[in-house]
N, C-alpha and C positions, 0 to 999 in steps of 0.2 A: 529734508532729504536724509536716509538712515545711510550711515555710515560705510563707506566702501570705497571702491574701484572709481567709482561715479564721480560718487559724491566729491572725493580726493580730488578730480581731475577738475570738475566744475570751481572747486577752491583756489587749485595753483592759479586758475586761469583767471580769477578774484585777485588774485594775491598780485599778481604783474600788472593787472591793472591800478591797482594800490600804489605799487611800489611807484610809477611815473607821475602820480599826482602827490603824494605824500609817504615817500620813503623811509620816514624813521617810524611810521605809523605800521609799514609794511615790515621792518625789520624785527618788530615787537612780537609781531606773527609768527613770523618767520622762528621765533623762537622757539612761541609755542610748539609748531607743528613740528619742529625737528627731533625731537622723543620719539614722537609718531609715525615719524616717514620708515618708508619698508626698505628693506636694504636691495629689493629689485631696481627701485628709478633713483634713490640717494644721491649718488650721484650726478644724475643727468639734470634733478633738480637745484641743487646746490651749483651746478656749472650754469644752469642760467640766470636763476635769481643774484649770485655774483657777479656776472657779464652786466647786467643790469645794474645792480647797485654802482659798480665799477664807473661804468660811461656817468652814471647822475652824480655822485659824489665821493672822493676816494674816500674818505675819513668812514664813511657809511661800511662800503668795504674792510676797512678796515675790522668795525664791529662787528663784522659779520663773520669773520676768522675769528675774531676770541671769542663768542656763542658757540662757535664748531666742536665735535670731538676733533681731539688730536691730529686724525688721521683723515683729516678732510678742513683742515686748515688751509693748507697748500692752494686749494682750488680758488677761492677768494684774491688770496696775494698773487696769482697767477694773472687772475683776472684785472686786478690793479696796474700790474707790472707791464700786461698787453696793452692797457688803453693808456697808459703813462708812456709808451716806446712810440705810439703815433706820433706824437710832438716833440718829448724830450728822449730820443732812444738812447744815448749811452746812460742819462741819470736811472733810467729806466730798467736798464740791464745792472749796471753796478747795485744798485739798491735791490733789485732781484738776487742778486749775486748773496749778497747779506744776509737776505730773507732765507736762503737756505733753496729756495724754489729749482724747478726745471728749465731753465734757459733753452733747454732746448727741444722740450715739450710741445707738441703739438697738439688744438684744442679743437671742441665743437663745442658751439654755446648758443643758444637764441635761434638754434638755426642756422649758422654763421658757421665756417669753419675758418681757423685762424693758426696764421702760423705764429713760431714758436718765436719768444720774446730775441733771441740772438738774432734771428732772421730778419724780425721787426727792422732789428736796430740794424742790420747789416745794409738793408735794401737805402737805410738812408745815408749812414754813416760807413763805409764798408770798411778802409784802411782805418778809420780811429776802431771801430766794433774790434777788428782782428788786435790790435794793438791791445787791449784792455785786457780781450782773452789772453794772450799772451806775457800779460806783467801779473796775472795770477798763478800761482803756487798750482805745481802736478797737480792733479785730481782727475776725479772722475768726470765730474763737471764741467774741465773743462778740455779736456778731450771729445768730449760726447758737443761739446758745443763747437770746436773746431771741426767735427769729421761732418755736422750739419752742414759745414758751409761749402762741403768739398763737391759742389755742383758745376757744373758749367751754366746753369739758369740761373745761377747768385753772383759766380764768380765772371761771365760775360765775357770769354776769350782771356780775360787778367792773366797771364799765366807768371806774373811777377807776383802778384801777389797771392794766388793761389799755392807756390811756392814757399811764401813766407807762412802760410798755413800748414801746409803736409811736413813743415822742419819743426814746427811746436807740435807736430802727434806723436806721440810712440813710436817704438820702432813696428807694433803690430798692426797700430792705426794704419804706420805708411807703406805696409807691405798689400793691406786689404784695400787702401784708397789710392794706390799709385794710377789704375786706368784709369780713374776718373782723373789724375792729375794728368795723364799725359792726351785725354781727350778735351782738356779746355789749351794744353800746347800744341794739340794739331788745329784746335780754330782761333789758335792767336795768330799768325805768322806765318814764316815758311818756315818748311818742316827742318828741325835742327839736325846737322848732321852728328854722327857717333861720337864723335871726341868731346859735342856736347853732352851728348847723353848720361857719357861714362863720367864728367866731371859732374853733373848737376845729380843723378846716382849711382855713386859709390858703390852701394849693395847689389849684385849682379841679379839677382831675384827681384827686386825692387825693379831694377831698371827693366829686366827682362818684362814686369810689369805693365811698365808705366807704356816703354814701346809700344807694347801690343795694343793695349787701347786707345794709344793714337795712330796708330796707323788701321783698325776697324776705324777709327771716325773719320780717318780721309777716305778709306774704302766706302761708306757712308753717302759721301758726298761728291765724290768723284773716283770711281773704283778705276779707271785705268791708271790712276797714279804709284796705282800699292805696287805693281812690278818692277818698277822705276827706282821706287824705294827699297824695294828687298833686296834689288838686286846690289846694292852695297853693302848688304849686313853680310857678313861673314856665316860660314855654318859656327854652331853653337846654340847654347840653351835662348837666347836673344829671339832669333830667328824662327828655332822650333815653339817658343810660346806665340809668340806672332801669327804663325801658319797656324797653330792650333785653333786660335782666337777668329783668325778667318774664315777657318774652316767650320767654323762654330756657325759664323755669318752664312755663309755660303749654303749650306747643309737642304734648307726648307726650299730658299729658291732655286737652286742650280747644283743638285748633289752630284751631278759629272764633275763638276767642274773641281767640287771642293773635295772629293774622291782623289782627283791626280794633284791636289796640292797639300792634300795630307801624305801621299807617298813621298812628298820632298820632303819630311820631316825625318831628320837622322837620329834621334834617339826613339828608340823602339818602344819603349811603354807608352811615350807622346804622341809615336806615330801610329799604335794600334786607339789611343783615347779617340785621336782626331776620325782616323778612320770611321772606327764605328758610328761615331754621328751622323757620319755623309751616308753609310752604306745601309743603316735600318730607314734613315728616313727614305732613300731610294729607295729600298725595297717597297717602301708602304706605297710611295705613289706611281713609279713603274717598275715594278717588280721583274718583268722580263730583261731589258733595257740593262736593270744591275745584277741580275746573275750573269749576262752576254759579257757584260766587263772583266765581272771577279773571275769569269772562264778563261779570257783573255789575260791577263797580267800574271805571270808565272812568279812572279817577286810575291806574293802573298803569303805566308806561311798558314797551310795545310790546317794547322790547330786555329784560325785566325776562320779560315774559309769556311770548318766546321761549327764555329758558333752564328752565324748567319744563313749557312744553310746546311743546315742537318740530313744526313742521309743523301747527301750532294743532290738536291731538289732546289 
């Protein structure tokens, strides 16, 4: 077969079957070919034949990363570090950790897609996973490996120890991950009241945060409960990220609705953000229906009424 497109493909597809009956036969190969390989599939070849050698034998894997350029070692020890977190995940993550690797890296290989080696180790270990993260040194690493786990589909309601994750992020980590923390506290429990709030965050923007995304997730799953609850928040920036966040919700299915609870919004640049959402998505789906409104409420300001309807149409 002459040389090509083909011919290449007809090879790799050679070379995998090699690699299951005799893998150090296939790594020799593998050597060869890699001068050769075009830097369009590089990668997607070296992420499988790794995945492969990985699950047959680590040490194999391991040759496989010193054969590599520099800049495609990683994939290999990725690949070791995944099939190694099946069975042993913290040795698997520590040892990762060393290798210098992505912990929090998410892969495709063999057709598989795979989560990242922290996840691995989380889904089996959760509290020792967070603990290990946690007795390593600042970094990038290991930020980017805590804000991974800032799920409610990892963290399962935990909202203790979800906690003891968002207090090892940054302060920028836990200004950007606070809704997701206060969405795995509105499906732990009942819902905390304020004097929890303000003790567990101190940062009023954090907290103003965290609120609002768990009260959309009880809005979520039981929306007659959100009135019940707002109605003990105070006015204040709390209450206006909250109503913003709702009204965020609200907007697609029920823009009436989420139209008169963005007007509860007392800071004015909040309350035109919220506004606009509710009021162009009405327009788009009943347009009559939301100028009959914007005609009706005299509280609008004029410069407000003329960016949704120009030439008062």
């Amino acid at each position: 077969m002459p040389e090509g497109e083909s011919r290449d493909s007809v090879e790799r597809v050679a070379l995998f079957g090699l690699a299951k009956v005799d893998p150090s036969a296939a790594l020799d190969r593998v050597k060869e070919m890699i001068p050769k390989l075009k830097a369009s599939y590089y990668t997607v070849f070296v992420s499988d034949i790794a995945g492969l050698f990985a699950e047959k034998d680590r040490a194999l894997a391991m040759k496989l990363a010193d054969a590599l350029p520099d800049e495609f070692r990683k994939i290999p020890l990725l690949a070791v570090a995944k099939t190694w977190a099946k069975t042993e995940p913290l040795e698997a993550l520590a040892w990762g950790y060393e290798q210098g690797v992505n912990l929090s890296e998410e892969s495709y290989s063999l057709g598989v897609y795979s989560d990242s080696i922290v996840k691995l180790s989380f889904t089996k270990q959760p509290k020792e996973t967070v603990d290990f993260l946690l007795s390593q040194p600042d970094s990038k690493q290991r930020e980017l490996s805590l804000q991974s786990l800032m799920r409610n589909n990892y963290l399962q309601g935990n909202a203790a120890l979800g906690m003891t994750i968002f207090e090892g992020l940054s302060a920028e980590g836990q200004f950007w991950f606070a809704p997701e923390l206060g969405r795995v506290i509105a499906n732990s429990s009942n819902f905390p009241d304020m004097a929890t709030w303000t003790s567990s965050f101190p940062d009023e923007a954090v907290r103003a945060r965290a609120f609002a995304g768990a009260v959309v997730q009880v809005f979520a799953k039981t929306p007659e409960r959100v009135d019940s609850i707002l109605s003990g928040v105070p006015e204040g920036s709390i209450r206006d990220q909250t109503l913003l966040e709702l009204v965020g919700r609200q907007s697609l299915g029920a823009p009436a609705d989420a139209a008169s609870r963005a007007l509860e919004i007392r800071d004015e640049a909040v309350r035109f953000d919220a506004l606009n959402q509710a009021v162009r998505q009405w327009l788009q789906r009943d347009r009559e229906r939301a100028v009959d409104w914007l005609q009706t409420h005299d509280n609008i300001p004029r410069t407000w009424l003329n960016k949704w309807l120009p030439n008062g149409s």
